[in-house]
N, C-alpha and C positions, 0 to 999 in steps of 0.2 A: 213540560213533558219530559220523561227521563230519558236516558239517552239508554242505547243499547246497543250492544258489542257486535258487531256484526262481520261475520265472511263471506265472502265473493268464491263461488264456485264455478270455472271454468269461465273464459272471456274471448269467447264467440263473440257474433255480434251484437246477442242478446248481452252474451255478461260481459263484457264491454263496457255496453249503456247502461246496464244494472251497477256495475262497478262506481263508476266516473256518478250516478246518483246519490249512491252510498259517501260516497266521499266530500257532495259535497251537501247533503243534508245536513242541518244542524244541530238535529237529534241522534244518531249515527254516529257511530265507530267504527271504522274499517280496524280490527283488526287482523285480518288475516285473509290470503287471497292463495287459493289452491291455481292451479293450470296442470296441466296431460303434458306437455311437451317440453324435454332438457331444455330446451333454446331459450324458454319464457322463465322457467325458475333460476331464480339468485336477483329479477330485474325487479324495481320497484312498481307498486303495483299502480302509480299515477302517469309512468310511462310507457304503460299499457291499454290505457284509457286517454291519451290526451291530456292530462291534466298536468300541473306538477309533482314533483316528488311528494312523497308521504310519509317515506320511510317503513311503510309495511311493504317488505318482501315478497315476491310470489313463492310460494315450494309446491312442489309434486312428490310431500311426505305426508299420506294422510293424517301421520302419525301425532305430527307437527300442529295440522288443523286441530284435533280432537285436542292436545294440552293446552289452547287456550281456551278453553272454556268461554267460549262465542254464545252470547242469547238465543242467535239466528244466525241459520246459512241461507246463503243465498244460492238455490243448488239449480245450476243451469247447463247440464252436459249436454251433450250433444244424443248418447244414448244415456238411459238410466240403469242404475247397477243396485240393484235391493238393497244388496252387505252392504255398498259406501251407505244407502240408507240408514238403512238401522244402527250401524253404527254409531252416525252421528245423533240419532234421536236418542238412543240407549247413553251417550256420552252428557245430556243434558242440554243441548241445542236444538231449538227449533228448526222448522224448515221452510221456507218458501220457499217454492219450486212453480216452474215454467214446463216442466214434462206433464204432461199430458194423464198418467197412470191415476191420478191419486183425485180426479173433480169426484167422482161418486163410488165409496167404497163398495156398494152394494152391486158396482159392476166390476170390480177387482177379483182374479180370481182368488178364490177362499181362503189358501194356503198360504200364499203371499200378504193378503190382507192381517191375516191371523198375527203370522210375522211380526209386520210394519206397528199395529197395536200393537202387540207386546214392547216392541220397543218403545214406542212412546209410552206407555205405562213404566217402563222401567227408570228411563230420564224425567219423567214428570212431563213428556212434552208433545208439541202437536203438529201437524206438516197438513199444507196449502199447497193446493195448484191454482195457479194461477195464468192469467194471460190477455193475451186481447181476442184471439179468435182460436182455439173456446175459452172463454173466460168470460173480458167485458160483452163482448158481443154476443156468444151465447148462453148467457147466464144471469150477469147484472143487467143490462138494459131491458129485455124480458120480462125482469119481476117488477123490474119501475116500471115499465111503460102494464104491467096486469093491473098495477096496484088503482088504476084508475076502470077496470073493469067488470061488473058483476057475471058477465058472460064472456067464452072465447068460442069461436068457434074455428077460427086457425091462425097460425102465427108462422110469419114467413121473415126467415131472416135469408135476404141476397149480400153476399160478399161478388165485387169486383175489382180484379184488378187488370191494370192494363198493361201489358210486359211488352211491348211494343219498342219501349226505348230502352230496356233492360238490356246493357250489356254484358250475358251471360250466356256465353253458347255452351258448354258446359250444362246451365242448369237447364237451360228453354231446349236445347236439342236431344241433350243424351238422356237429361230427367226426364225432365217431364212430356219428349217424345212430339216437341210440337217438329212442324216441316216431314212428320212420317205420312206414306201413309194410311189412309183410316183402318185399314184389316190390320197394321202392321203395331195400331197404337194399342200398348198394352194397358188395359183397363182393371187391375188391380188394387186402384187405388180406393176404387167404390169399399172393397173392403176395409181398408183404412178409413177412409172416412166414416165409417159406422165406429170404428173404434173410436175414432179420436172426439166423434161429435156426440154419438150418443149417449154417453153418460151424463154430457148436457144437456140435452131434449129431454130425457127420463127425470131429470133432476129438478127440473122448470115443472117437468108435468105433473110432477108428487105434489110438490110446492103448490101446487094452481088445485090441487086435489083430483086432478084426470091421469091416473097412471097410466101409463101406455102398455100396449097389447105387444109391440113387438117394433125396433127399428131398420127400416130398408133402405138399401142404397142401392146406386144405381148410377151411371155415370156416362157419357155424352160428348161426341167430339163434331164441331165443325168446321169447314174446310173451306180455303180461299180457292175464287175461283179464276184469280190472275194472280202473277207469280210476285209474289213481295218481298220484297226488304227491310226487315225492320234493325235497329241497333244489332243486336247477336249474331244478323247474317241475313242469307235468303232462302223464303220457303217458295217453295213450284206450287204450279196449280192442282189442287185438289188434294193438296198436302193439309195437316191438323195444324190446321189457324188458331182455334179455339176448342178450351173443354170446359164440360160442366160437372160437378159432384154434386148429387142431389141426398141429402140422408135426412131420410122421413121420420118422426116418430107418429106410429100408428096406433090411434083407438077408435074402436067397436066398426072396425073398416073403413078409417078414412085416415086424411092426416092431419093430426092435430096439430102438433110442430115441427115445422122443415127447417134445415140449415142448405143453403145452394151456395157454392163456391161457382165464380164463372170467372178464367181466367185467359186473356185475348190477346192477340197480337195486332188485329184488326177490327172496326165493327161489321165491315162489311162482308159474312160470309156465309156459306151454304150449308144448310137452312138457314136462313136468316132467323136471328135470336135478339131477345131485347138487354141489348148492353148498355150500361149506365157507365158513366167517367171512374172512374176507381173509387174507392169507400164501400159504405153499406146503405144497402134499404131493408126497412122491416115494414113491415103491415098484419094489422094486427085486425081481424076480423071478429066482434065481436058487437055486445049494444053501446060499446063505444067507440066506433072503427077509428083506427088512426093508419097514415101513410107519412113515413119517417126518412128523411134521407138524412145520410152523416157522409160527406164528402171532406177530401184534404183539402187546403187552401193552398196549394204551393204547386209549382211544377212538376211535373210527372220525371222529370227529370233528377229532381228531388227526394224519390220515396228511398232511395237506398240508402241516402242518407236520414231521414227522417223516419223511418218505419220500424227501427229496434224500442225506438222509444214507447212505443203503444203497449208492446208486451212487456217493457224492462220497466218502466215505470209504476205500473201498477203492482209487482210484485215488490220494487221495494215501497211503494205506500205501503203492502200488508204487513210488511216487520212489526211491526206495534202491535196491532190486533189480534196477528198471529200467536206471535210471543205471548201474550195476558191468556189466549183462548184457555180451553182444561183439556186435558192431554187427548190424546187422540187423531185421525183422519178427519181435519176439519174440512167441511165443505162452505159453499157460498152463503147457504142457508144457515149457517153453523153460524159466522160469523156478521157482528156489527159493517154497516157499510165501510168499503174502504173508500177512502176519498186522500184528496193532496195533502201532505202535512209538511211543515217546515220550506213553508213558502214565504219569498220574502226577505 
């Protein structure tokens, strides 16, 4: 297999775990490692990641990135920036990306779209989103678990996780608003969730040949009704234990395919909801119904450690595939399966 040059963009916890792959793949070339912040450039980029030295530098020169002429970047900021885009595409690098914008161009808006093609026509090159949720989960598993279907008549994909031992008060109180409460819990996020999901629901439904009518969301909190303590802290009674994001995609008035997020500090709460141990269920109604669970094997105690690898790893499997595709906003459908490579 050829090897190819690859950059590490930003190392979050994603690019982190994206990082420390790239490095130690056998196909793979870490040449070059961007980072946002004075403190992390000039260090090397394996003592950034846990590993050892490598001798590739981190910098926060864009300038720096583009003169090595990288196959692929590995682009995983935290928010995403067009310019850094196109640039790097218009410079002759591909792109796998973990952001969210780029799974279905037909839902990008027009001008920005316009954009991002033009640059990849001008580099010769192509850019991927990628991920585990939306990605593997609403996207790959989907088309594998159709391919065995002549009929669908809905398809439900449930994410749980259980934040219960999550020591993050920070993320569990001030984000995401659990211990508020219920009038008090801001439900904004139904609209994100339409952005983030539906381009994969829509994307699945072309694919399947049932275009969708329109995607709704809609979102859902409940509430413990004795006072608890979980890792982060303590929520009082009738505070937001749990919430749900529900994003529909709708045809000829119904739903065809749902993405449901339900994330808990408890099971035990009011209304009472059906909460499964952390991972995913899918159920695929159709004339060949299937009920799918995909659970972690390891302590709950474990996912903070264990959980960047789900979205970091499948994007660098895509370097390869990516890379070869023909210029443009490659989508899931666009592309040969990605699977493990340089295992071993």
């Amino acid at each position: 297999m050829p090897q190819h040059r690859v950059v590490q963009w930003a190392t979050g916890n994603i690019g982190s775990r994206s990082l420390r792959g790239v490095i130690q793949h056998p196909d793979l070339t870490l040449v070059g490692l961007y980072v946002h912040s004075a403190e992390k450039a000039g260090r090397d980029a394996g003592d950034l990641c846990g590993v050892g030295p490598t001798g590739v530098a981190a910098t926060n020169d864009i300038d720096e990135i583009i003169a090595l002429g990288a196959d692929c970047v590995l682009y995983m900021p935290a928010a995403g920036n067009f310019d850094e885009v196109c640039r790097i595409l218009e410079s002759g690098a591909n792109i796998v990306t973990t952001r969210g914008e780029f799974h279905r161009p037909d839902s990008m808006d027009p001008e920005v779209r316009k954009r991002v093609e033009a640059a990849c026509e001008a580099g010769g090159t192509s850019i991927h989103s990628t991920g585990s949720s939306p990605g593997f989960i609403s996207e790959a598993v989907p088309l594998v678990l159709s391919s065995i279907q002549r009929r669908i008549d809905s398809l439900v994909i449930s994410e749980f996780a259980d934040l219960s031992r999550r020591d993050s008060p920070e993320m569990l109180f001030d984000l995401m608003g659990f211990g508020k409460p219920a009038p008090d819990h801001d439900d904004g996020r139904a609209a994100y969730g339409a952005i983030s999901f539906g381009p994969s629901l829509r994307l699945v439904a072309e694919a399947l040949g049932l275009p969708l009518d329109s995607v709704e969301a809609s979102g859902d909190v409940a509430l413990t009704p004795g006072r608890l303590t979980i890792a982060a802290g303590t929520l009082e009674p009738g505070t937001v234990a749990a919430q749900r994001l529900t994003v529909s995609g709708m045809r000829n008035g119904r739903a065809l395919i749902t993405f449901r997020a339900n994330w808990y500090c408890t099971t035990e709460v009011e209304p009472a909801w059906d909460l499964r141990e952390t991972g995913w269920h899918i159920a695929v109604d159709g004339d060949a119904p299937l009920d799918v669970a995909i659970r972690f094997p390891y302590p709950i105690e474990q996912m903070g450690e264990m959980s960047p690898g789900y979205t970091a790893n499948r994007a660098v499997n895509a370097v390869a595939v990516v890379s070869a595709a023909t210029p443009g906003i490659r989508t899931t459908l666009d592309l040969p399966n990605i699977f493990a490579t340089g295992l071993g």
